[in-house]
C-alpha positions as CSV (number, residue, x, y, z in Angstrom):
1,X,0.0,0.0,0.0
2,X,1.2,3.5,-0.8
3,X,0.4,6.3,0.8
4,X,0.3,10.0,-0.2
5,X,-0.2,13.0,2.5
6,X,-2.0,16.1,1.9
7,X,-1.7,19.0,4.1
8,X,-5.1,21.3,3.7
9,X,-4.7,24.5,5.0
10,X,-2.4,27.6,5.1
11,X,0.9,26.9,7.0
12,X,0.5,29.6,9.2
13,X,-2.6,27.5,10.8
14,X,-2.0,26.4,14.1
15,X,-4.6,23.6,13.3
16,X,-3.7,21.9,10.0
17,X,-5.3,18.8,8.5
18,X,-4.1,16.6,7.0
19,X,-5.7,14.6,4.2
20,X,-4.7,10.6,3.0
21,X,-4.7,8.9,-0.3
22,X,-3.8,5.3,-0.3
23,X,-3.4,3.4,-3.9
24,X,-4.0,-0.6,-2.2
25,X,-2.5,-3.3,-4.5
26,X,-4.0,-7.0,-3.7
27,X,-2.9,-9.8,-4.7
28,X,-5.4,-13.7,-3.6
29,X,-3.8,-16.6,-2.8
30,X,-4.9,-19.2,-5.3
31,X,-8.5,-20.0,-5.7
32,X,-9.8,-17.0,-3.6
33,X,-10.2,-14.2,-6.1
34,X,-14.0,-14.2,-5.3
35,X,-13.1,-14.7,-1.3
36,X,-11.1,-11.6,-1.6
37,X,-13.2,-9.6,-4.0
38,X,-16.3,-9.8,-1.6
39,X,-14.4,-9.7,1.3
40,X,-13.5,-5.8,-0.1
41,X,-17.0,-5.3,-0.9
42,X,-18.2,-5.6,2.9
43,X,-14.7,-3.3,4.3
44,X,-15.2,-0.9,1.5
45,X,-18.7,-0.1,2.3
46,X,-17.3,1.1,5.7
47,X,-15.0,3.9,4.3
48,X,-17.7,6.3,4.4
49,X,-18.5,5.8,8.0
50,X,-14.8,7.0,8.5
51,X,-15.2,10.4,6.6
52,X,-13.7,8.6,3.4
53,X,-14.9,7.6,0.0
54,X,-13.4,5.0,-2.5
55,X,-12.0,7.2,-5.5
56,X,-11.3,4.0,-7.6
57,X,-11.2,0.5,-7.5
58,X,-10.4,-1.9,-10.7
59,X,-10.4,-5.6,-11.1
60,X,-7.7,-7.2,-13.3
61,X,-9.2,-9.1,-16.1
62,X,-6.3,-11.3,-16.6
63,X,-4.7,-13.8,-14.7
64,X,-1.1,-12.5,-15.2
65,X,1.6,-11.5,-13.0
66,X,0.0,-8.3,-11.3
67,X,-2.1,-7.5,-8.8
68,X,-6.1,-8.8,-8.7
69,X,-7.4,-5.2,-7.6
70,X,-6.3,-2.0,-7.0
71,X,-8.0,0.5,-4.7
72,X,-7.3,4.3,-4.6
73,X,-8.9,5.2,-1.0
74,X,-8.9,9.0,0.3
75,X,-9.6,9.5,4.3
76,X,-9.5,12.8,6.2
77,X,-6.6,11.8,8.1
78,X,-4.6,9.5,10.4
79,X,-7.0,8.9,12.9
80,X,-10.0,7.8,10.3
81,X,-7.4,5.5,8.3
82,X,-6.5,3.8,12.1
83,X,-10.3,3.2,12.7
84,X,-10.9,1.6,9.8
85,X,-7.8,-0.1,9.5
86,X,-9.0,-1.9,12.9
87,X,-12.5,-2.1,11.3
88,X,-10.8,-3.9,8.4
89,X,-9.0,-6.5,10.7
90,X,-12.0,-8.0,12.4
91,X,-14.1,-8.5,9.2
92,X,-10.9,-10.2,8.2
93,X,-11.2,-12.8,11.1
94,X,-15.5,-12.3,10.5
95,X,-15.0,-13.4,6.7
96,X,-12.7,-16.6,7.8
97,X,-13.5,-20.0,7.0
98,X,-12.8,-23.2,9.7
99,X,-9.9,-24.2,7.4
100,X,-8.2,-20.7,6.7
101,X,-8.5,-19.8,10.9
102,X,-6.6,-23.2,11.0
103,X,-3.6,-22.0,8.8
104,X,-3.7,-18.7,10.2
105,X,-2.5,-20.3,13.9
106,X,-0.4,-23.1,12.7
Protein backbone atom coordinates (compact mmCIF):
# COMPACT_ATOMS: atom_id res chain seq x y z
CA UNK A 1 0.00 0.00 0.00
CA UNK A 2 1.25 3.53 -0.77
CA UNK A 3 0.45 6.29 0.79
CA UNK A 4 0.33 10.05 -0.18
CA UNK A 5 -0.17 12.95 2.52
CA UNK A 6 -2.00 16.09 1.87
CA UNK A 7 -1.71 18.99 4.06
CA UNK A 8 -5.13 21.32 3.67
CA UNK A 9 -4.68 24.51 4.95
CA UNK A 10 -2.40 27.63 5.10
CA UNK A 11 0.85 26.92 6.96
CA UNK A 12 0.48 29.58 9.24
CA UNK A 13 -2.61 27.48 10.76
CA UNK A 14 -1.99 26.38 14.06
CA UNK A 15 -4.62 23.55 13.27
CA UNK A 16 -3.68 21.91 10.03
CA UNK A 17 -5.30 18.85 8.46
CA UNK A 18 -4.11 16.60 7.00
CA UNK A 19 -5.70 14.58 4.18
CA UNK A 20 -4.69 10.60 2.99
CA UNK A 21 -4.73 8.85 -0.26
CA UNK A 22 -3.82 5.29 -0.29
CA UNK A 23 -3.43 3.35 -3.87
CA UNK A 24 -4.03 -0.61 -2.19
CA UNK A 25 -2.46 -3.25 -4.45
CA UNK A 26 -4.04 -6.96 -3.66
CA UNK A 27 -2.87 -9.82 -4.69
CA UNK A 28 -5.39 -13.67 -3.63
CA UNK A 29 -3.79 -16.59 -2.78
CA UNK A 30 -4.89 -19.17 -5.32
CA UNK A 31 -8.51 -20.01 -5.73
CA UNK A 32 -9.82 -17.02 -3.58
CA UNK A 33 -10.25 -14.19 -6.08
CA UNK A 34 -13.99 -14.17 -5.34
CA UNK A 35 -13.13 -14.72 -1.30
CA UNK A 36 -11.11 -11.55 -1.58
CA UNK A 37 -13.23 -9.55 -4.03
CA UNK A 38 -16.28 -9.83 -1.64
CA UNK A 39 -14.37 -9.67 1.30
CA UNK A 40 -13.45 -5.81 -0.08
CA UNK A 41 -17.02 -5.26 -0.87
CA UNK A 42 -18.20 -5.57 2.94
CA UNK A 43 -14.65 -3.31 4.28
CA UNK A 44 -15.24 -0.90 1.47
CA UNK A 45 -18.70 -0.08 2.34
CA UNK A 46 -17.26 1.11 5.67
CA UNK A 47 -14.97 3.88 4.26
CA UNK A 48 -17.69 6.34 4.43
CA UNK A 49 -18.53 5.77 8.04
CA UNK A 50 -14.79 7.02 8.46
CA UNK A 51 -15.20 10.41 6.62
CA UNK A 52 -13.69 8.57 3.38
CA UNK A 53 -14.92 7.56 0.00
CA UNK A 54 -13.36 4.98 -2.50
CA UNK A 55 -12.02 7.22 -5.51
CA UNK A 56 -11.34 3.95 -7.65
CA UNK A 57 -11.23 0.48 -7.45
CA UNK A 58 -10.39 -1.85 -10.69
CA UNK A 59 -10.40 -5.62 -11.11
CA UNK A 60 -7.73 -7.23 -13.32
CA UNK A 61 -9.19 -9.07 -16.07
CA UNK A 62 -6.27 -11.29 -16.63
CA UNK A 63 -4.65 -13.80 -14.67
CA UNK A 64 -1.06 -12.46 -15.20
CA UNK A 65 1.62 -11.47 -12.99
CA UNK A 66 0.04 -8.31 -11.28
CA UNK A 67 -2.06 -7.45 -8.77
CA UNK A 68 -6.14 -8.82 -8.66
CA UNK A 69 -7.37 -5.18 -7.61
CA UNK A 70 -6.31 -2.00 -7.00
CA UNK A 71 -7.99 0.54 -4.70
CA UNK A 72 -7.32 4.28 -4.61
CA UNK A 73 -8.87 5.19 -1.01
CA UNK A 74 -8.90 8.96 0.28
CA UNK A 75 -9.55 9.52 4.35
CA UNK A 76 -9.48 12.85 6.22
CA UNK A 77 -6.62 11.84 8.13
CA UNK A 78 -4.64 9.49 10.39
CA UNK A 79 -6.99 8.90 12.91
CA UNK A 80 -9.99 7.79 10.30
CA UNK A 81 -7.40 5.55 8.32
CA UNK A 82 -6.50 3.82 12.07
CA UNK A 83 -10.30 3.17 12.74
CA UNK A 84 -10.88 1.64 9.76
CA UNK A 85 -7.79 -0.10 9.45
CA UNK A 86 -8.97 -1.93 12.89
CA UNK A 87 -12.46 -2.09 11.28
CA UNK A 88 -10.78 -3.90 8.36
CA UNK A 89 -9.02 -6.53 10.71
CA UNK A 90 -11.97 -7.97 12.45
CA UNK A 91 -14.08 -8.53 9.17
CA UNK A 92 -10.88 -10.16 8.17
CA UNK A 93 -11.19 -12.76 11.11
CA UNK A 94 -15.50 -12.34 10.52
CA UNK A 95 -14.97 -13.41 6.70
CA UNK A 96 -12.67 -16.59 7.76
CA UNK A 97 -13.49 -20.00 6.95
CA UNK A 98 -12.84 -23.17 9.71
CA UNK A 99 -9.93 -24.20 7.38
CA UNK A 100 -8.18 -20.65 6.72
CA UNK A 101 -8.53 -19.78 10.95
CA UNK A 102 -6.57 -23.18 11.03
CA UNK A 103 -3.56 -21.96 8.75
CA UNK A 104 -3.72 -18.75 10.20
CA UNK A 105 -2.51 -20.26 13.93
CA UNK A 106 -0.43 -23.07 12.68
Amino acid sequence: MSLNVTAVGHPSDSLLRVALELCVLLWATDGNEETLSRYEDTVLALVPKHGGRVVSRVRSLSNGEGPLEVQIIHLPGESALQAYMRIRSVWRWRTCTAKQLLERIS
